[in-house]
C-alpha atoms as a printed R data frame, in Angstrom:
    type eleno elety resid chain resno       x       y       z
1   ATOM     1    CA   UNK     A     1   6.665 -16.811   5.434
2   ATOM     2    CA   UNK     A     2   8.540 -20.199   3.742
3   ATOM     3    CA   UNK     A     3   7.110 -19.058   0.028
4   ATOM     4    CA   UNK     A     4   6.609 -15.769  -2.109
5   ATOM     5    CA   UNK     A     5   3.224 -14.560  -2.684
6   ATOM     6    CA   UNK     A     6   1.593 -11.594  -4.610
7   ATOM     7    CA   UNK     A     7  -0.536  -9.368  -3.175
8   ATOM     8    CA   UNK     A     8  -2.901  -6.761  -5.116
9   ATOM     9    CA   UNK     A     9  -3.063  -3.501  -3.879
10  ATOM    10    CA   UNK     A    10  -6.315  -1.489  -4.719
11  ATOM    11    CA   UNK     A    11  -7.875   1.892  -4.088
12  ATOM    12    CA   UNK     A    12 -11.451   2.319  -3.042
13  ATOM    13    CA   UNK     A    13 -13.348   5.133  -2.742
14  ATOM    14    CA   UNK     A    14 -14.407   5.707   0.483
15  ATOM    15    CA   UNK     A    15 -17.113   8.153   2.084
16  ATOM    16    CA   UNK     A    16 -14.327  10.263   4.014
17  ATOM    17    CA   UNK     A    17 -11.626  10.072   1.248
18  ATOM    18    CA   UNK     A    18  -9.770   6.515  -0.482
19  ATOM    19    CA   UNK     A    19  -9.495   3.273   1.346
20  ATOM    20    CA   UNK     A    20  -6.814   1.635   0.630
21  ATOM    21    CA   UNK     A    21  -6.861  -1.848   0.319
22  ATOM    22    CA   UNK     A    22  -3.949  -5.010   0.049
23  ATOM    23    CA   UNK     A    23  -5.370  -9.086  -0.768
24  ATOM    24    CA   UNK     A    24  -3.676 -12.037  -0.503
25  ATOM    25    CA   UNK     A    25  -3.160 -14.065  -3.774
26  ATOM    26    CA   UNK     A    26  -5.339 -16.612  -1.749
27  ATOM    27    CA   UNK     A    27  -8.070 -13.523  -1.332
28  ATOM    28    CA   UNK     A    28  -7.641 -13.729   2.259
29  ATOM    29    CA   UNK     A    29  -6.223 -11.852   4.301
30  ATOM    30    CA   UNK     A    30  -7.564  -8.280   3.277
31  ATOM    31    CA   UNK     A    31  -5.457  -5.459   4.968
32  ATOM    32    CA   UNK     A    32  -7.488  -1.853   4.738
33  ATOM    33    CA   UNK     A    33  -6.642   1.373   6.227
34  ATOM    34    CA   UNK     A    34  -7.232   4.840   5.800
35  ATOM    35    CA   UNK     A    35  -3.094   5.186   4.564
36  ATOM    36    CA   UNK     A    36  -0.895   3.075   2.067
37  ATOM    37    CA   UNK     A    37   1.614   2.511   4.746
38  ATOM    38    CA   UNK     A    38  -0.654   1.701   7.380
39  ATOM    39    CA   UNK     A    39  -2.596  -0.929   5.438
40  ATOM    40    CA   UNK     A    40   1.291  -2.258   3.983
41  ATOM    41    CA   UNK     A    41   2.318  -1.821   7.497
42  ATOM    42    CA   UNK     A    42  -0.466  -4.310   8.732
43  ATOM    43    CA   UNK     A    43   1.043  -7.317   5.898
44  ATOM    44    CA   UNK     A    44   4.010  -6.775   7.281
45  ATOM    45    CA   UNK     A    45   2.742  -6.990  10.666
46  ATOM    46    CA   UNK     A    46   0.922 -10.551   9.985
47  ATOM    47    CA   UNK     A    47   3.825 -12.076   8.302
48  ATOM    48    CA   UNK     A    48   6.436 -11.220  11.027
49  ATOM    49    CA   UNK     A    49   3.536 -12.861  13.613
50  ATOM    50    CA   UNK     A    50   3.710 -15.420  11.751
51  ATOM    51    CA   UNK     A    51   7.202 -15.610  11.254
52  ATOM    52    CA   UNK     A    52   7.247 -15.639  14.527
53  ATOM    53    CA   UNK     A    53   4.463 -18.491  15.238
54  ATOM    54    CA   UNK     A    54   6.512 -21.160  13.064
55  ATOM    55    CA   UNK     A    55   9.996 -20.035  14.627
56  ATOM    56    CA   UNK     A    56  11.416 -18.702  11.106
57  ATOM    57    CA   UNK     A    57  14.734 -16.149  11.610
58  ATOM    58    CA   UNK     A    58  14.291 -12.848   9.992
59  ATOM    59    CA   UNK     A    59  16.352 -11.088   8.027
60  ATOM    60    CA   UNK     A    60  16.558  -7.377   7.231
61  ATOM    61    CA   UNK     A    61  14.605  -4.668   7.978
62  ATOM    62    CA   UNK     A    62  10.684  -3.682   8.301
63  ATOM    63    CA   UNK     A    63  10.610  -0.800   6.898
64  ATOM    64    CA   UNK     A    64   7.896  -0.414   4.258
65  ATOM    65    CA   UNK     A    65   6.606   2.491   1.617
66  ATOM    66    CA   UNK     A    66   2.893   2.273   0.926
67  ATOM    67    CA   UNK     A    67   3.484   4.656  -2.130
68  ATOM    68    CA   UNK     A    68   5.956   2.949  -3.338
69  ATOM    69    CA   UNK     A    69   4.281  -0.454  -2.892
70  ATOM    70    CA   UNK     A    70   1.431   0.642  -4.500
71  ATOM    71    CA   UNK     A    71   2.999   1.833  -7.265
72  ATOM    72    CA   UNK     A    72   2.069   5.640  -7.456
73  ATOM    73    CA   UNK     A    73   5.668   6.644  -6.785
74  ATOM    74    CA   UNK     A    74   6.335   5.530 -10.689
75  ATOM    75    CA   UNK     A    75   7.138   8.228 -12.713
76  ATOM    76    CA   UNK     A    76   4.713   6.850 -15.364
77  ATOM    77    CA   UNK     A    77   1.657   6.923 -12.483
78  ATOM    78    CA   UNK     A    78   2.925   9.991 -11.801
79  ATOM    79    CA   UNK     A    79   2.537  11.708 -14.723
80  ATOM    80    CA   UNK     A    80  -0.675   9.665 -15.494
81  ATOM    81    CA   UNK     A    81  -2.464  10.872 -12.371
82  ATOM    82    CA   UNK     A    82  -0.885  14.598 -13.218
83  ATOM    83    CA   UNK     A    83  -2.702  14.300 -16.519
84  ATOM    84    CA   UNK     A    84  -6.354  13.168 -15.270
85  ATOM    85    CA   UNK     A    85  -6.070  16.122 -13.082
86  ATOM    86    CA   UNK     A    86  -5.135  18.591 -15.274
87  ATOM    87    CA   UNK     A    87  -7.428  21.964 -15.292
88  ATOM    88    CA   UNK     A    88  -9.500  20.179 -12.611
89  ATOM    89    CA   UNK     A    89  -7.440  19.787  -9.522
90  ATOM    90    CA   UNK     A    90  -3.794  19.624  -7.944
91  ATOM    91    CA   UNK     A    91  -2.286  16.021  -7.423
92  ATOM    92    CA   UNK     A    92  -0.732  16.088  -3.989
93  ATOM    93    CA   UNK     A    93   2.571  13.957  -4.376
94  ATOM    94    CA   UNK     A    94   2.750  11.132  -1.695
95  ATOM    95    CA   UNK     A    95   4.475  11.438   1.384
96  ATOM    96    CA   UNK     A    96   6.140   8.516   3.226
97  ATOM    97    CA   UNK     A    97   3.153   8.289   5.329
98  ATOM    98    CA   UNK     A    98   1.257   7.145   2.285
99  ATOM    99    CA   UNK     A    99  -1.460  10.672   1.792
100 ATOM   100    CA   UNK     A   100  -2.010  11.306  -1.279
101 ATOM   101    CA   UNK     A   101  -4.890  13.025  -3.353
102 ATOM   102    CA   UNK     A   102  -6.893  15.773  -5.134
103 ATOM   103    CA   UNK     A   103  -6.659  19.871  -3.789
């Protein structure tokens, strides 16, 4: 909470659809969850605790976008993804909730 670090964001396929996954710069922690915003939602969560822990003020909101954090709400991804899938399958935009996929 007293410095900026980068976090890499990565997609996984999973057995029941993409796991989405956030590391550390340090490698730990790893955030996963079955959304982008719930596994953004869970760095957000640890750095408010610990916020919190070393009595740090916070300012602004928490609101947080996994699509947008993980970068497939660029209209470059977009049209990336939209080409891959071309003839094959449907790219379902991502909603605020952070679905996204194939139909």
């Amino acid at each position: 909470p007293k410095k900026t670090v980068s976090y890499t964001s990565k997609i996984l396929r999973g057995t029941d659809g993409p796991i989405f996954r956030v590391i550390h710069e340090g490698g730990k922690p790893v955030f996963e969850s079955k959304s982008m915003t719930g596994c953004w939602t869970q760095v957000i969560s640890t750095v408010n605790a610990k916020r919190k822990e070393l009595d740090i003020d916070h300012v602004g909101g928490n609101s947080i976008s996994g699509p947008v954090m993980f970068g497939i709400t660029h209209p470059k991804v977009v049209k990336v993804l939209q080409n891959l899938t071309a003839g094959k399958a449907k790219f379902v935009e991502p909603t605020e909730g952070g679905t996204c996929g194939l139909n």
